[in-house]
C-alpha positions as CSV (number, residue, x, y, z in Angstrom):
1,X,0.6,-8.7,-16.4
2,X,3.9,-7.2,-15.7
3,X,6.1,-9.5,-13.6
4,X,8.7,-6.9,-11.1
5,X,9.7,-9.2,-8.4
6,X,13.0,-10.0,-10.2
7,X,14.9,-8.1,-12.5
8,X,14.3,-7.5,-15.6
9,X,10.6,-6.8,-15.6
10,X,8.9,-9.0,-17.7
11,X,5.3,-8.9,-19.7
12,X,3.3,-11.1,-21.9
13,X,1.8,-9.3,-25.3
14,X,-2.0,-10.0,-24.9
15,X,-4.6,-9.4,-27.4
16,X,-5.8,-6.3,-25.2
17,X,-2.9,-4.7,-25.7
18,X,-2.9,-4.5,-29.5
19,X,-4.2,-2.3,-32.0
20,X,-6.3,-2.8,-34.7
21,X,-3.7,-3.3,-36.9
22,X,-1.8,-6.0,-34.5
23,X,0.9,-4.0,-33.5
24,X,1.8,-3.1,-28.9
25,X,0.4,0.1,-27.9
26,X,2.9,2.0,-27.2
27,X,1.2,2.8,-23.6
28,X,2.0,-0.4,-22.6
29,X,6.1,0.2,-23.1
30,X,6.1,2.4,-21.1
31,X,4.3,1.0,-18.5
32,X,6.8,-1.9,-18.6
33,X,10.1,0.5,-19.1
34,X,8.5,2.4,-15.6
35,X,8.2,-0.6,-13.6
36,X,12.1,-1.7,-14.6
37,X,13.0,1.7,-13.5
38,X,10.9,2.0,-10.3
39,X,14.3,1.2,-7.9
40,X,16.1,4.2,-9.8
41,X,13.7,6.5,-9.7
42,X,13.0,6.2,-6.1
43,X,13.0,9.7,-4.8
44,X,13.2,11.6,-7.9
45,X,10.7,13.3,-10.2
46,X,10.8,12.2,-14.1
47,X,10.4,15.4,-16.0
48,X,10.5,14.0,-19.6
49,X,10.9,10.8,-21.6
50,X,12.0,10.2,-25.0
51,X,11.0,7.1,-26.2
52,X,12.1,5.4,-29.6
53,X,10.6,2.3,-31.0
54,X,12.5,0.1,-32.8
55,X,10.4,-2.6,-34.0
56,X,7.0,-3.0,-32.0
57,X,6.2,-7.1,-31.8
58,X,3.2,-7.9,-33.9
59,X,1.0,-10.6,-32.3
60,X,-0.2,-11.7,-28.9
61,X,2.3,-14.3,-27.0
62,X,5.7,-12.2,-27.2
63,X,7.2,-12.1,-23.9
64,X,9.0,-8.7,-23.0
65,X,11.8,-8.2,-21.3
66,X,12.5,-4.7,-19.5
67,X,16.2,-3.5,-17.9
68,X,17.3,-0.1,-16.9
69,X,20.1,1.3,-16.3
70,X,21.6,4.7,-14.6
71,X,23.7,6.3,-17.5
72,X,25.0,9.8,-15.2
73,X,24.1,12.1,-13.0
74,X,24.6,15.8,-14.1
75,X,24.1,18.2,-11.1
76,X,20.9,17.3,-9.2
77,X,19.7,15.3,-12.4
78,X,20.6,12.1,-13.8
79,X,19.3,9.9,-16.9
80,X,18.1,6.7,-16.9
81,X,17.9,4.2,-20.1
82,X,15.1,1.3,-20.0
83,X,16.1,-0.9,-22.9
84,X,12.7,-3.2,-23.4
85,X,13.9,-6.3,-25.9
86,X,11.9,-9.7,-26.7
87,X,12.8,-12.9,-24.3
88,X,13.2,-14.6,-27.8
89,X,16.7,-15.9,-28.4
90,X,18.0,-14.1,-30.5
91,X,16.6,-10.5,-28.8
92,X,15.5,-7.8,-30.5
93,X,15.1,-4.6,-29.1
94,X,11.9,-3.0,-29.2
95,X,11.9,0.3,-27.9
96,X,14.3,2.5,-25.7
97,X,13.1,4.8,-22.8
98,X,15.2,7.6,-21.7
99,X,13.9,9.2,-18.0
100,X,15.1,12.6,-17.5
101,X,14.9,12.9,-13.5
102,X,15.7,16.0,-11.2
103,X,16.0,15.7,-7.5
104,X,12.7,15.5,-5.7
């Protein structure tokens, strides 16, 4: 369950969400990185993503942590960044979503 009524989003690993071999589904990153984007990308149409992940967490229990941010605006366009880290102290970053959005 994805928590969005505060910023940043925030999601619990569950067992569903795993693969065989333990690791997140990378589906679910980026239903967690769209959800901490949702005010941005009111109003626009995402036209690509490009996602790197860093270090998926291994293991049901691991809390994510979702925050996005507008890096500029070319034109009509813009690009957003969705850095999703663990709540763990120290974080680690886990993946990094870049929207593409055009005017819409």
């Amino acid at each position: 369950m994805i928590e969005a009524d505060r910023a940043p989003a925030r999601m619990t690993v569950t067992s569903v969400m795993l693969d065989d071999d333990g690791g997140l589904r990378s589906g679910y990153l980026l239903v967690l990185a769209e959800t901490a984007a949702q005010a941005l990308l009111a109003g626009a149409a995402v036209h690509r993503h490009v996602v790197d992940v860093v270090a998926p967490p291994r293991g049901a229990g691991t809390v994510l942590v979702a925050e996005s941010v507008l890096r500029g605006r070319a034109g009509q366009g813009a690009v957003c960044d969705t850095t999703v880290r663990t709540e763990s102290t120290p974080p680690s970053v886990v993946a990094v979503v870049r929207h593409h959005l055009s005017a819409g």
